[in-house]
N, C-alpha and C positions, 0 to 999 in steps of 0.2 A: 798273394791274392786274398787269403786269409786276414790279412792284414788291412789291407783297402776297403774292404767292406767293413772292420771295424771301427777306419777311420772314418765312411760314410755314416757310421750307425749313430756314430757322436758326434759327429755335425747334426745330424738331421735331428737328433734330441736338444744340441744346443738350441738351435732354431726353435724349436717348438716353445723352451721355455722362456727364451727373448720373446717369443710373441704371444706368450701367455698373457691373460685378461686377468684382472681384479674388482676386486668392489671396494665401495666404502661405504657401511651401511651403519643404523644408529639409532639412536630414539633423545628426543627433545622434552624437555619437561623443568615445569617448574616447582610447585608443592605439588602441581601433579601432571599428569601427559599434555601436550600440547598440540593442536590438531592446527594444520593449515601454516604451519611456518616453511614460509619460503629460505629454501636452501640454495644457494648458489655458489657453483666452479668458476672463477674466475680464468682457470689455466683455457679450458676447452669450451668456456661458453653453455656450459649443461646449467636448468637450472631443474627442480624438483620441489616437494613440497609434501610437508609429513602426515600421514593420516592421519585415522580417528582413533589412531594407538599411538600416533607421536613418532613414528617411527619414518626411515627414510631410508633410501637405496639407487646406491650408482653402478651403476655397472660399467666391463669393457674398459675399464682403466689400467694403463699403464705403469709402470715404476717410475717412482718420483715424487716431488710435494706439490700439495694442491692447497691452495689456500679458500676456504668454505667461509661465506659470510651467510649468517643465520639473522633473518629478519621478522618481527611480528609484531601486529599492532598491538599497541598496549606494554610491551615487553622494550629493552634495550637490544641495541644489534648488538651483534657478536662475530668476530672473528676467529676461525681457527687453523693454525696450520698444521697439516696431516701427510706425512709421508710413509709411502707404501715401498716395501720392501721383498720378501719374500712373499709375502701372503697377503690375504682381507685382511682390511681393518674394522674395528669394531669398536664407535666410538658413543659416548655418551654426554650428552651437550645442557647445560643447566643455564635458562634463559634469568634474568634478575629482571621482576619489573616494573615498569614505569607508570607515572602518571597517564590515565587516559584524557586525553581534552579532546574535544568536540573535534579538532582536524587528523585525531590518529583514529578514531570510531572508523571501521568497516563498515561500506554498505556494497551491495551487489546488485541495485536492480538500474545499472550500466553494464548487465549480464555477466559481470565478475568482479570480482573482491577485490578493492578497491577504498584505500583512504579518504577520505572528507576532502585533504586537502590537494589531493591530486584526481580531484573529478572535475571540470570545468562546470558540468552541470550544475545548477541552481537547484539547492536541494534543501527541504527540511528534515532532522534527523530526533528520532521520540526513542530516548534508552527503557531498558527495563527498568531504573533504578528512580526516574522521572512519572513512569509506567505507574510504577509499585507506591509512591508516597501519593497517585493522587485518590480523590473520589468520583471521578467522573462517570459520567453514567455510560456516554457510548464514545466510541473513534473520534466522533466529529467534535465529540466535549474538549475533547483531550485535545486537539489539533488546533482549533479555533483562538488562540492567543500566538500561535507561529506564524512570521511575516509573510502577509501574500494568502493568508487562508481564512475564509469567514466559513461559518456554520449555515446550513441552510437545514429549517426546522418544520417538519408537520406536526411534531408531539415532542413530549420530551426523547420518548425512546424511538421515534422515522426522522435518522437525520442523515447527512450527507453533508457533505462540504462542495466550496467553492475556491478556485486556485485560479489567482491573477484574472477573473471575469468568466470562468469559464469553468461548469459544474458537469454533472450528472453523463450523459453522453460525450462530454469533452474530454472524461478520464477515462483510464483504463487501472478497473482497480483486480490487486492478485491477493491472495493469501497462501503461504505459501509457494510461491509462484505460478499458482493456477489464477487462472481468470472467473471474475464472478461477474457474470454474465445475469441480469434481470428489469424486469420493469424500471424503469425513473421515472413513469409519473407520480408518484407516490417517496419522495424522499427514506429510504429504507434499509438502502443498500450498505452502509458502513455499521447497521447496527446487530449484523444476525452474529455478533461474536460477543464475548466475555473477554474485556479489558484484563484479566487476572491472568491470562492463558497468554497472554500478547508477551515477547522479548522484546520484539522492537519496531517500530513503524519507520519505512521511508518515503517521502514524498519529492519528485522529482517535478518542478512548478515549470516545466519550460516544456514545450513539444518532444514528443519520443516516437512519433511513426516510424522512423529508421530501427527503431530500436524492438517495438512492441506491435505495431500495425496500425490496423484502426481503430479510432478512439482515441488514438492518445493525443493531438491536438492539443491537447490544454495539457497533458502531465499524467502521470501517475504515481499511486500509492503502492504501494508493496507492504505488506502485515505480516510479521512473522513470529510466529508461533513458537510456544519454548522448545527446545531442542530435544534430540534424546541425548547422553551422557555415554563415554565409554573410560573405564580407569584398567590399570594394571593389575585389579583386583576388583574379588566379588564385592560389591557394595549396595548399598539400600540407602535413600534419602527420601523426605518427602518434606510438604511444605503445607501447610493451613494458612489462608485470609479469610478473614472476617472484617466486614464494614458497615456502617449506618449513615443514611442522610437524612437530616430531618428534615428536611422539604419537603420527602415525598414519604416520610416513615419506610423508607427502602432499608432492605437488607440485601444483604451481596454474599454469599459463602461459595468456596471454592476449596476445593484438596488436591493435591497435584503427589503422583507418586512415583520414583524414579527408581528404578533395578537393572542391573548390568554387571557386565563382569569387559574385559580386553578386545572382544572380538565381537561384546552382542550386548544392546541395550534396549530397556522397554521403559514408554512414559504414560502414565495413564491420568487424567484429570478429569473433572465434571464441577458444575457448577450449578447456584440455581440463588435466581433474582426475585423479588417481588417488590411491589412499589406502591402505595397508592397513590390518588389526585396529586400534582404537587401544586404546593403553595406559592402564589403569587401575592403582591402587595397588596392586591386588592381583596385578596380572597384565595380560591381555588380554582385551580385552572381544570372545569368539570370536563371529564371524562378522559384523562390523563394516566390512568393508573395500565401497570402492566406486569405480567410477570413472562421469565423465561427460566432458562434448563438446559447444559447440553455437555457433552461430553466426549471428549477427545483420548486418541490413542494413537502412540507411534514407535513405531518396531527399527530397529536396525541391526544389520548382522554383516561382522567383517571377516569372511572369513579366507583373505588373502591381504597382504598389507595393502595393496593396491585395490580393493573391489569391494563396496559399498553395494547393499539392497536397502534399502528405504520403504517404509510401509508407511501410510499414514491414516485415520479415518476420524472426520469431524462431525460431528452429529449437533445440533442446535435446535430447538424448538421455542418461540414465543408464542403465548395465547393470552386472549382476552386483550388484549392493547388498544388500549385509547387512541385515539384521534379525534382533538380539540373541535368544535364545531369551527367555522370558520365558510369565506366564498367558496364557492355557490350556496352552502348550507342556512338555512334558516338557523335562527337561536335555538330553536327547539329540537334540531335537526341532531342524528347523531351517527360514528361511525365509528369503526375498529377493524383492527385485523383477529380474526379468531381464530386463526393460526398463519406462522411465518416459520416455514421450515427449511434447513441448508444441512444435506448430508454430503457429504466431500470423501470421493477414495481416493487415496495418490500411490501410485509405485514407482520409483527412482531405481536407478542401478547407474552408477557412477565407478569410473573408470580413473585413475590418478597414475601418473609419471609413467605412460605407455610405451613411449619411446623418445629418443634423444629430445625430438623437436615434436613432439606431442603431448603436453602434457597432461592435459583431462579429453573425458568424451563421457557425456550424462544422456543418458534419456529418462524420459517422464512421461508417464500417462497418469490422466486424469479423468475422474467422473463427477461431477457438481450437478444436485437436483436442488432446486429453490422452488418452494411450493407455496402459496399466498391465496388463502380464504379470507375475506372483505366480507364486513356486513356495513351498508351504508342504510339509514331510516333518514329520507329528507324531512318526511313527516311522521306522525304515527299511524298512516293508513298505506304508508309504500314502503317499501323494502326492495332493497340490491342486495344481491349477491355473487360479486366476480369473483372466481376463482382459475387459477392459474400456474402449471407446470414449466418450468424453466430449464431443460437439462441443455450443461454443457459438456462438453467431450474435448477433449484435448491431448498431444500427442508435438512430444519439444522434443528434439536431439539438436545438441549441442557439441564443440571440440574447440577446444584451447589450443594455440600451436605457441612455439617460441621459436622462431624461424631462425631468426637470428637477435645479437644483441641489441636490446632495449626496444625492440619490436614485440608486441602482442596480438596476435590477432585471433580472432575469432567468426565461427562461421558458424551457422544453425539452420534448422528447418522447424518453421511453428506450426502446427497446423492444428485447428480447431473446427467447435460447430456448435451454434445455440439452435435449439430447435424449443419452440414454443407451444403451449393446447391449452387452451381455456375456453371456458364456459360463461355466462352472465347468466341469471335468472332475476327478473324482476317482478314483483307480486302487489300489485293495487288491490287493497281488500276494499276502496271504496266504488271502484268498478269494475270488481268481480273482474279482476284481468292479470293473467301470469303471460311474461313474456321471456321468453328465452334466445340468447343470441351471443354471436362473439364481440368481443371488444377486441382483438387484434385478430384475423384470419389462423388458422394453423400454418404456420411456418418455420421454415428455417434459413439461417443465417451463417453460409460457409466460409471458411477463409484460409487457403494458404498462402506461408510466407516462407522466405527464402532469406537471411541476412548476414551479413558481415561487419564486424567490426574495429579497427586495426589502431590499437593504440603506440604511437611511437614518444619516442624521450630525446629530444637533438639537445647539442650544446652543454656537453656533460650535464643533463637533468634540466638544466633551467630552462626550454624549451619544453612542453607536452600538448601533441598533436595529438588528436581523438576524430576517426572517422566510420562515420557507418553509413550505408547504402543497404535499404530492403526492397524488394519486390512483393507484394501483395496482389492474388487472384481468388476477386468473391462474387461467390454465388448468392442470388436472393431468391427462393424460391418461396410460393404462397396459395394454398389452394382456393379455388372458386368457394365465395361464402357471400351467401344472401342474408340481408340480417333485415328483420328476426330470421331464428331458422322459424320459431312456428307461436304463435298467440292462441293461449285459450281463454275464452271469453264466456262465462256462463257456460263451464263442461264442454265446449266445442273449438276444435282446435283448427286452425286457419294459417294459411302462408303467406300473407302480405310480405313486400317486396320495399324495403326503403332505400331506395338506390343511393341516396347519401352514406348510405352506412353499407354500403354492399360493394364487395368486390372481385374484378374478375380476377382467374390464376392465370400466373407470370413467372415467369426466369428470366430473372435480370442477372449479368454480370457488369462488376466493374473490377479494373486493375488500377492499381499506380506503382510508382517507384518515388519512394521516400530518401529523403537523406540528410544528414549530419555533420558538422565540423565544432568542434567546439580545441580551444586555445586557451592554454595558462601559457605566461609568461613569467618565472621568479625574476622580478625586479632586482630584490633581496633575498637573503636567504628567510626576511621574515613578513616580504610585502609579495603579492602574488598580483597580476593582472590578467582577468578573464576576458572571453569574447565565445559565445555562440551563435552558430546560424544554421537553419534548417529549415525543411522544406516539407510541409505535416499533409496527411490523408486522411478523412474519413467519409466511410460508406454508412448512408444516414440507417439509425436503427429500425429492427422490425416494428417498433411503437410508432417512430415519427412516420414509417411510411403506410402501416396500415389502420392505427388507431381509431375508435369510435368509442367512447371515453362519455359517458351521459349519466353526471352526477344526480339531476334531479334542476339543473338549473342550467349551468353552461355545459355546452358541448365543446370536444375538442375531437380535432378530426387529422386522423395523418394525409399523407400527401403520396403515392405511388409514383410521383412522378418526376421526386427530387432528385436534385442532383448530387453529388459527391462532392462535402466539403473539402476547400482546400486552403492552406494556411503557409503564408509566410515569415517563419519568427527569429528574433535576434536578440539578442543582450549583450550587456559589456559590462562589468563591473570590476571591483578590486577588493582584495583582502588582505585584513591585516591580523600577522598568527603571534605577537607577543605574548609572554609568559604572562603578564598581567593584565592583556588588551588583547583581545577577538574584535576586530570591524568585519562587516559582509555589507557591501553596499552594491544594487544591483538595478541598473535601468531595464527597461523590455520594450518588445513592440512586439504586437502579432497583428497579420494581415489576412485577412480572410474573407476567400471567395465564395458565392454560396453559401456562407452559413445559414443555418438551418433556423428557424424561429417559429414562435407563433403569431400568428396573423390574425389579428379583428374581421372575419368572415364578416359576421354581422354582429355589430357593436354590443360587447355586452351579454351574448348569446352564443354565438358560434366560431369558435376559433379553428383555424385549418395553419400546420405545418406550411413554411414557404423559403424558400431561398431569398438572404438577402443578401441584393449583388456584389455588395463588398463591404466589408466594416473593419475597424484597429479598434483595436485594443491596446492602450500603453499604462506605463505608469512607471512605479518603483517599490522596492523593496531593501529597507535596512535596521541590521543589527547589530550592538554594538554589546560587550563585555566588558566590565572593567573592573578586575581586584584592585580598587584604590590602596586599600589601606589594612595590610593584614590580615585578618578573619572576616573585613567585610565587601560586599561587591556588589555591584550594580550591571543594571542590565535595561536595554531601553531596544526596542522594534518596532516601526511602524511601514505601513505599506500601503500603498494607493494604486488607483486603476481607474483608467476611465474608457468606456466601450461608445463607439459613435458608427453609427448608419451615415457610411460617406454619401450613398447617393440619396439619399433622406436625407443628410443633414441634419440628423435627429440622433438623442441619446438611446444605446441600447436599455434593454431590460434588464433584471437581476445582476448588475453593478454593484458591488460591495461600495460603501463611502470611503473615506481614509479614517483608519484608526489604529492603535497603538495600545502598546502597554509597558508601564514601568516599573522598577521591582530593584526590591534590595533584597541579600542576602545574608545574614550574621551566624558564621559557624561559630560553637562556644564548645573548645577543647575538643576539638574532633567528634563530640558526640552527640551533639545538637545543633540542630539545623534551623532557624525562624526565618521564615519568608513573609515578606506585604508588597503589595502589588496596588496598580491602579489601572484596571483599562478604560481606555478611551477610544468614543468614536463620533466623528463626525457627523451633522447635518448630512443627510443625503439628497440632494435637491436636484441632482443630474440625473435624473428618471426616464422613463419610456414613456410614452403618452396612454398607456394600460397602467401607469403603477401610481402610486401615492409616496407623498415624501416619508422620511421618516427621521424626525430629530432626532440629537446627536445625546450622550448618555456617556457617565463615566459613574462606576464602581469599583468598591475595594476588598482584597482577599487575601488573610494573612491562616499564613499555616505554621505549626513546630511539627519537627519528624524530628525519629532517632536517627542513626547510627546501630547498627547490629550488636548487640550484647548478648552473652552469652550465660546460660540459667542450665547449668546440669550439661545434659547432652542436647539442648535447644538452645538455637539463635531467636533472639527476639526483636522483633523493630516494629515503630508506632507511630502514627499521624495521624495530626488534630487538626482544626483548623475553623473557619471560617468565611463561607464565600458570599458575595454580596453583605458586607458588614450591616453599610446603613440599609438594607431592603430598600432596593433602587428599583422606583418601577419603569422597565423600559424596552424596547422590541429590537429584536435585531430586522437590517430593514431586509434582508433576503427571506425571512421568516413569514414578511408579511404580505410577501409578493402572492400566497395563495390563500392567505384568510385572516380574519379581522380580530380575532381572540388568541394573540399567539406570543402575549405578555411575555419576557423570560423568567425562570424563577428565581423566587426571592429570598431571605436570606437563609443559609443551610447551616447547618453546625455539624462536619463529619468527624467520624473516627474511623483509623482502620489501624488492626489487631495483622501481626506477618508473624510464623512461628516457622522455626526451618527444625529437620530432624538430620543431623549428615553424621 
């Protein structure tokens, strides 16, 4: 008996340790840790991915070899084979690496990380390194020579872009991945950041409702801001820029400073701009001058391999800033913002490699206040003053699954809220008259969204399917507002009633369901063919539907009773990924019901928001690369668009022309860089019957940058240059769609000073 139960005692131990579990865990790194490298099991289909300490972990594994392929852009793949035995393994994985080109760059705002050249989407992509050699003054500076994107200008420093025909309300712009949510009558919204702070911009030029909600119709941008850092030890770096334009006598200073140790890192920056008039061929472009200021900070702390908190807080202030006289304004007439402020809280806690087929799960909440003090004098006996609170609130959860092989999919919940309060005061000292009222009601603008996204890989790789379907439910709510609220005239105050400008309270909702397909095809392994197609939504904003907008000459009036634009969009193009040759050639079409416009109420005086019953938009976009010949290389894009009122039979408005730009490159021994360029833009003669043409204009701009050199314990890098060489006097035509003095500047001579401390 004794016996038997000893030999049950070792059986039941054999057992235990046949079914014994293991790991295989590790850390990734090159000169130093490597964060976000995808690890994959080919035996069981697990796949994983390293934190922000480089490290990785499998569990529940059995006895036997597993063959681990480590991948990451920028870096060479790697294979390793690893067999378990009695025990954990504990391995340590050194990546070598590679060339980065334009189709290995990660970008995520197809809500995950994701190659160039495995995104179907039509996309423009702005590095740090592009970022950092130039001198531009705001987003839209920097953006405005990439195919498919024109600049749209009220001053040098209220500018905003335009993507494939379609600007301001037709995007959806993030920073961060929050939404910044504000006015668009006023071109302003891409400029309440510092260029110095920026890693990297992406621009996604094709509809993204499926992806992002409403607003996105035309594309979005995503702005992202420099990281925080985590290394295997305590460290300190920091970084100083300094810059000059002389166009505008601008200075530009910035100090960025970086502290962490394995588990916890902190970034802290600030900046601070001033400018004055800048310099046009003719002269000075009077009342152009601006300063700003702001200062960012971002916290991380890991304190499990797998668990991520995220702090972030951006703080920005512009004051005193110009805005060029221009229509409705008399010559005499003058206006500015006297302040433009954007504070941003963001807190993340991200979640990595949860389980077998779970691989992430983030959430994010968001606070964004955007605050805008206007002073307009049409003459010198009236004064405006709108002023205007913008907060939005925001609240993302996200999860990555890996279901099965070569399947990705993804599912979220976006849920936000812009809520609006502003004031007007206007003061005639020539008839003793202050008038006080709203120019948008107090409102708010609710939205949630519900999506998925499921990227698959058929035909060993050469096949990538990409689908997404969203659902969106918005609330529009608005309260009862008589405008004026009240008139005092000679010390006595009165409520006259302008029912043009007054409106009653409402709760409107609207829904849709958006959606997605977009197709690569590897032809080759080095020719790719694209195709997408989608189905766009948007709920017209709280400006177009409640606006009352009374510069001092035209009026512009929103509409209450718009409809929900809606858009049907396509593309097809192909690419080619040679080592000495990049092509991206790209047709489009978008089709859109409802779009929203403004309308000639009364010629010349009163404009009122309208739906117009259907209009396309098509055109094309191509860029080509080509290292001809050893150290030097060429590069040439251009893009077109044309917008038409089907049931008018008429051109739309704020149509970019076609235009382009060409450029060579000559590296000398890896440490010097000269670039010259030529942009060109067409005649713009296919106009709206509100707009005026605007001839076509080609300029040149040549720059030398270093290469990073090394002085003691500082890296140094430097760029010169020269923009507009021969001072070419000329307008862009989206610039001149709201006023008549809005020349671009002439010619600049910068410099910029980069000093790194590591």
């Amino acid at each position: 008996m004794k016996l038997n139960k000893t030999f049950l005692l070792l059986i039941l131990i054999s057992t235990i340790i046949s079914a014994q579990n293991y790991s295989i865990f590790g850390i990734v790194k090159s000169d130093s840790i490597i964060s976000g490298v995808q690890v994959y099991i080919e035996e069981n289909n697990e796949i994983a991915s390293t934190n922000t300490q480089g490290k990785f972990n499998f569990q529940k594994l059995s006895k036997g070899k597993y063959n681990l392929l480590f991948n990451h852009i920028g870096f060479k793949s790697k294979n390793i084979i690893v067999e378990i035995n009695e025990s954990d393994v504990q391995i340590e994985v050194t990546l070598e690496p590679n060339t980065i080109e334009l189709s290995e760059a990660i970008v995520i705002s197809s809500r995950k990380e994701t190659a160039i050249r495995d995104l179907s989407l039509s996309l423009e992509y702005i590095g740090e390194a592009e970022i950092q050699k130039s001198s531009k003054i705001t987003i839209s500076d920097l953006l405005k020579n990439e195919s498919g994107i024109s600049v749209v200008r009220d001053a040098p420093w209220a500018t905003t872009i335009n993507v494939r025909g379609l600007s301001k309300q037709n995007l959806v712009y993030l920073i961060d991945g929050s939404r910044i949510e504000t006015s668009t009558n006023l071109a302003a919204g891409l400029s309440l950041f510092n260029l110095n702070d920026i890693e990297n911009i992406e621009i996604i030029k094709s509809g993204g409702s499926s992806l992002y909600g409403s607003g996105a119709t035309g594309g979005i941008i995503n702005i992202l801001t420099k990281q925080v850092e985590l290394r295997n030890h305590l460290f300190v770096k920091s970084q100083i820029i300094n810059s000059y334009n002389s166009v505008n006598n601008g200075y530009n200073n910035y100090v960025n400073l970086k502290l962490g140790d394995s588990f916890w890192g902190l970034k802290l920056s600030g900046a601070f701009r001033r400018a004055d008039d800048t310099k046009i061929p003719s002269g000075k472009l009077s009342n152009s001058s601006f300063n700003d200021e702001g200062i960012n900070a971002s916290f991380l702390l890991s304190p499990m391999d797998n668990v991520n908190f995220i702090f972030d807080y951006q703080k920005f202030n512009a004051f005193d800033v110009g805005i060029p006289g221009g229509d409705p304004f008399t010559s005499s007439a003058s206006a500015k913002y006297k302040s433009a402020k954007r504070n941003l809280y963001n807190a993340t806690i991200e979640l990595n490699n949860i389980a077998k087929y779970l691989l992430k799960a983030k959430i994010k909440y968001y606070n964004q206040v955007i605050s805008r003090s206007v002073e307009v004098r049409p003459n010198q006996l009236v004064k405006s003053n709108p002023q205007a609170d913008h907060f939005t609130n925001g609240i993302l959860l996200q999860t990555d699954w890996y279901l099965v092989k070569e399947n990705y999919l993804i599912t979220g919940i976006d849920i936000w809220q812009r809520e609006y309060n502003g004031l007007r005061t206007v003061t005639n000292r020539s008839k003793n008259i202050i008038t006080v009222d709203k120019p948008v009601p107090d409102s708010k603008f609710r939205n949630l969204g519900v999506y998925a996204k499921d990227d698959l890989s058929l035909i060993n790789n050469k096949l990538l399917l990409s689908l997404s379907i969203r659902y969106d439910l918005i609330n529009i709510l608005n309260d009862k507002t008589l405008n004026p609220l009240y008139v005092i005239k000679n010390g006595e105050k009165s409520y006259p009633v302008n029912k043009l400008a007054s409106f009653e309270e409402s709760d409107v909702m609207n829904n849709s369901i958006s959606g997605g397909l977009g197709i690569i095809y590897k032809l080759t392994p080095k020719l790719d063919l694209i195709t997408n197609y989608a189905y766009n939504f948007r709920s017209p904003s709280l400006e177009e539907r409640f606006q009352y907008i009374d510069l001092g000459g035209i009026i512009y009036l929103g509409n209450p009773q718009l409809k929900p634009e809606e858009s049907f969009y396509f593309d097809a193009g192909i690419r080619v990924w040679e080592k000495d040759l990049q092509v991206n050639f790209n047709t489009f079409g978008n089709v859109f019901n409802n779009l929203v416009v403004d309308n000639s109420f009364i010629p010349d005086s009163i404009y009122m928001k309208k739906n117009v019953g259907k209009a396309f938009l098509y055109g094309f976009d191509f860029r080509v690369d080509y290292n001809f010949y050893k150290n030097i290389s060429a590069y040439l894009n251009t893009s077109f668009v044309r917008g038409r009122d089907i049931k008018m039979e008429s051109d739309l408005s704020e149509i970019p022309p076609l235009h382009g730009i060409i450029g060579f490159t000559i590296t000398i021994k890896n440490y010097l860089s000269c670039e010259i360029s030529a942009n060109i833009s067409a005649d713009q003669n296919k106009v709206g019957s509100d707009e005026n043409r605007t001839p076509g204009f080609t300029y040149f701009d040549f720059s030398i940058s270093t290469e990073k050199f090394n002085y003691g314990l500082t890296n140094i890098s430097l760029s010169v240059g020269i923009e507009n060489i021969f001072n070419r006097k000329y307008r862009e035509h989206l610039s001149t769609y709201r006023g008549i003095n809005l020349f671009e500047p002439g010619r600049n001579i910068f410099a910029k000073l980069i000093l790194e401390l590591d």
